[in-house]
N, C-alpha and C positions, 0 to 999 in steps of 0.2 A: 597635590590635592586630590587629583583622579585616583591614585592608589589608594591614599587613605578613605577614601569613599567606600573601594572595593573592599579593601580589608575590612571594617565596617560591617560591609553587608556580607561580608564572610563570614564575621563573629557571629553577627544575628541567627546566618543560618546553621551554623551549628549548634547554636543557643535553640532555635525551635523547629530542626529537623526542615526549615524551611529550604528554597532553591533562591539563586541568585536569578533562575530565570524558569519559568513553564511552557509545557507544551499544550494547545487546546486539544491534541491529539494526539497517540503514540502510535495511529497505524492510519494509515490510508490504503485503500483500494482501488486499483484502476482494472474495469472490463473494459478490453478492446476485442478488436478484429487487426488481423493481419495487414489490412487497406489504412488502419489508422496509426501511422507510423511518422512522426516518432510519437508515441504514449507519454503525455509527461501530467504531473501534478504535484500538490505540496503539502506541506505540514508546516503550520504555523510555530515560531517560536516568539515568548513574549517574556517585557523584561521585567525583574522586580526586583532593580537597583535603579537607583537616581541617574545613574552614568553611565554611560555608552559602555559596553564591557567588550570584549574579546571571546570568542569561543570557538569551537574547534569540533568537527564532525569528524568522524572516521568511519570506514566500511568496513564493518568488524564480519561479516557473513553474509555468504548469497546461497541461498536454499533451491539448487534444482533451476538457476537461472540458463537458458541456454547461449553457448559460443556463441551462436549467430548474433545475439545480442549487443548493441552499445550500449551500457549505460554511463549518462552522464548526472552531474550534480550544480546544480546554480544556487549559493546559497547568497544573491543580492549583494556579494562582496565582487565575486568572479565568478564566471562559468567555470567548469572543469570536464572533461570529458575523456573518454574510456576510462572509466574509475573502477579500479577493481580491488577488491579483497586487500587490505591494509591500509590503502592510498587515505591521507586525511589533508584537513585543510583548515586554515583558521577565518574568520568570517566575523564582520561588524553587529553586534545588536545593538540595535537604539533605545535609548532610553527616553520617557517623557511621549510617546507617538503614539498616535491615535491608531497605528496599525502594527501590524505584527510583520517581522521577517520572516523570509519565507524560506524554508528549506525545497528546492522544486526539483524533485528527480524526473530525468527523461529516458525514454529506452529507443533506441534506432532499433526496430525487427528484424530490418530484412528478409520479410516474408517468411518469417518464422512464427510458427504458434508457440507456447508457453506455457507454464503456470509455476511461479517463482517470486521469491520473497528476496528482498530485499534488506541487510537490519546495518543499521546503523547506529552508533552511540556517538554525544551530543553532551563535551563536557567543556568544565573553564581547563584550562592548559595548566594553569598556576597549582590547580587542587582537581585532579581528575575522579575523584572519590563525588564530587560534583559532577554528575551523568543523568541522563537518560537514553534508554535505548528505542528507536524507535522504527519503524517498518513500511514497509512498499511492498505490498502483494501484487502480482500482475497477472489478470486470467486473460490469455490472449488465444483467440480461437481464430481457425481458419475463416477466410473471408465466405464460402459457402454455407450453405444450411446443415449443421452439424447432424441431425437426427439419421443423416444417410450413411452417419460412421456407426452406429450401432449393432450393427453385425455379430460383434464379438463382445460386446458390452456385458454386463449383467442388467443391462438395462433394458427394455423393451418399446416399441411406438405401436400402439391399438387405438384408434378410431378418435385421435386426440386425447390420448391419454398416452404420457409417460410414465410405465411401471417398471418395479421392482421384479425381475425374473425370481421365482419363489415366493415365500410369505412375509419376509422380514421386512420390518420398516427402515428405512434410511432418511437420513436428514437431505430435505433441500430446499436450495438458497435459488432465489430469482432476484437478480441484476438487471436494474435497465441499464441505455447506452451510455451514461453518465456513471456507473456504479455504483446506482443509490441502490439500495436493500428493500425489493418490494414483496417481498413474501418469503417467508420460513413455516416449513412445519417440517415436523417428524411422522411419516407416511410412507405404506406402501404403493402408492399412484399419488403421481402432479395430473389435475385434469386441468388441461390447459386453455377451457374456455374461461376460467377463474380467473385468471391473468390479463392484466393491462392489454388493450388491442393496440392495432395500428403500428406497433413496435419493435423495430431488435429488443430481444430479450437475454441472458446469458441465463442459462441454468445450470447450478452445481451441486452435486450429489454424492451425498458421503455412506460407504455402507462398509460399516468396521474397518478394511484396512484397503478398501476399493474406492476409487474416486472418479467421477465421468464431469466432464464439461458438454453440457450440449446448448446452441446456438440456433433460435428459431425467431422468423417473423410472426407475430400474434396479428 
């Protein structure tokens, strides 16, 4: 009777391009520090069949992740750990539940900085054409106050202000220590009295094919 459910909600979804199951999110962000190891968080998967279905995560690409690094995968079925590039795993969704299964990636640092993406695809096994791909970015900075690595930056630090060396404007992105997203613009200076106090901040800075992480208390 459980297959025929699924085949069912099989048909449907190929009847209206719909999915057997969704995600509330296809990318999460984690800002850490070196000190906050292991770094883990999750991506929600939810179901939209009547039945408990089967599914299957694989590590299809790691962008720029460093050796130093563990990364593990807890997807509420079993942990799994040192998962690397191929390694996949099949995992229970519930169907009928007030809450969502959690895909929860962790990373061991060992006192290594970062900035690497994670991607993973997230399909039924039966019909792999049933996917989504979805991602773990990691900006992990040294446990010190970054602004004292700028030396060789295109970046610069004047009187509380972080500028752009020359006239061009570059995108940047301010993380609190959670990785919530508290300010974006496209500028040549972050004046950093604008900024949240009291706080680690992570600051990221994109300038055509140059990228800086810098790391300050406000």
């Amino acid at each position: 009777m459980k297959n025929l459910i699924i085949a069912f909600c099989l048909l449907l979804s190929f009847g209206s391009q719909a999915q057997v199951f969704h995600v509330s999110d296809s990318s999460a962000l984690l800002v850490k520090t070196t000190s906050q190891s292991p770094a883990h968080w999750y991506i929600q998967v939810y179901s939209d069949c009547p039945v408990d279905t089967t599914l299957r995560w694989k590590a299809t690409h790691f962008d720029n992740i460093p050796p130093e690094w563990e990364i593990s995968m807890d997807d509420q079925t079993i942990s799994h750990f040192n998962v690397a590039v191929g390694d996949s795993a099949d995992f229970n969704l519930l169907a009928n539940q007030p809450f969502a299964t959690k895909l929860i990636i962790g990373a061991m640092l060992n006192g290594t900085p970062g900035h690497g993406i994670c991607y993973f695809d997230v399909y039924l096994p039966e019909d792999p054409s049933q996917f989504q791909t979805i991602s773990y970015e990691f900006i992990v900075t040294p446990s010190t106050n970054g602004i004292a690595d700028l030396e060789d930056s295109f970046l610069e630090w004047k009187a509380g202000i972080l500028k752009v060396k020359g006239e061009k404007d570059a995108s940047f992105e301010v993380f609190d220590h959670s990785g919530r997203l508290v300010k974006k613009e496209l500028s040549n200076q972050l004046i950093i009295s604008d900024l949240p106090k009291d706080q680690s901040l992570i600051i990221k800075v994109k300038l055509d094919q140059k990228h800086a992480i810098v790391k300050i208390y406000n």
